[in-house]
N, C-alpha and C positions, 0 to 999 in steps of 0.2 A: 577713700571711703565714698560709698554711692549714697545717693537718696534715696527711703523708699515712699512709696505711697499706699497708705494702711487705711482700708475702706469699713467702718465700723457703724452698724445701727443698734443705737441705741433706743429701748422704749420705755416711756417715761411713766410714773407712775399716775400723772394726772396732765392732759394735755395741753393746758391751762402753762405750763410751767417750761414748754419746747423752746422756748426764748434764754430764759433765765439757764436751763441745761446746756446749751449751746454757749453764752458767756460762760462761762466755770470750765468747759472743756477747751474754749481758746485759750483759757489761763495755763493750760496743760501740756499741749501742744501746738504745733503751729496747722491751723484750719487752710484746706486749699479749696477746699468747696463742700457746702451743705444744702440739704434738702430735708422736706416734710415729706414724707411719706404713706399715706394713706394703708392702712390694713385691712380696717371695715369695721362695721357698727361705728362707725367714728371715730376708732382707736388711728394715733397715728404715731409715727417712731421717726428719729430726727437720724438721715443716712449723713454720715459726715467722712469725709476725702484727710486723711493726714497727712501730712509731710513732715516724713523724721530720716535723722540718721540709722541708719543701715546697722550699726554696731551698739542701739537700742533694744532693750527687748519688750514685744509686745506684748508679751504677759504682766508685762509690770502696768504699760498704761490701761489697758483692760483695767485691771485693780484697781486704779486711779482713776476712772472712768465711772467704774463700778458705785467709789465713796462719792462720789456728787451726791449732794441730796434731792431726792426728788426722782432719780433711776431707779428702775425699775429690773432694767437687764443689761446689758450688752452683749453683744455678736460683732465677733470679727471674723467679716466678709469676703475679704481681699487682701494680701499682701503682696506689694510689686516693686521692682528697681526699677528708680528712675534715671 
């Protein structure tokens, strides 16, 4: 089985809280790089790099992503073998 790397922005309901959202998703999966992301008017969405196995499905962590509190959306970006 391969690795993939699952590229997802999530945006937050208050941007106050991009710290706290970002711990609760490392509980989730395994983080390989994140970033703040600017939209405008101030609004900003935390872009986060995943690394999971390949025989995962990303609709479930989406879902899991989703119940954080404090999210607002999520978008998956990217799906890649590594």
């Amino acid at each position: 089985m391969a690795d993939v790397a699952v590229t997802v922005k999530i945006f937050p309901e208050d941007v106050e809280r991009l710290e706290e959202i970002k711990a609760a998703a490392g509980k989730i999966v395994r983080i390989a790089k994140s970033d703040a992301e600017d939209i405008g008017f101030g609004l900003k969405a935390l872009k986060i790099v995943f690394v999971m196995d390949d025989a995962g499905g990303v609709d479930e962590i989406e879902q899991k992503l989703s119940s954080i509190p404090g999210v607002s959306q999520v978008q998956v970006e990217d799906v890649r073998r590594i």
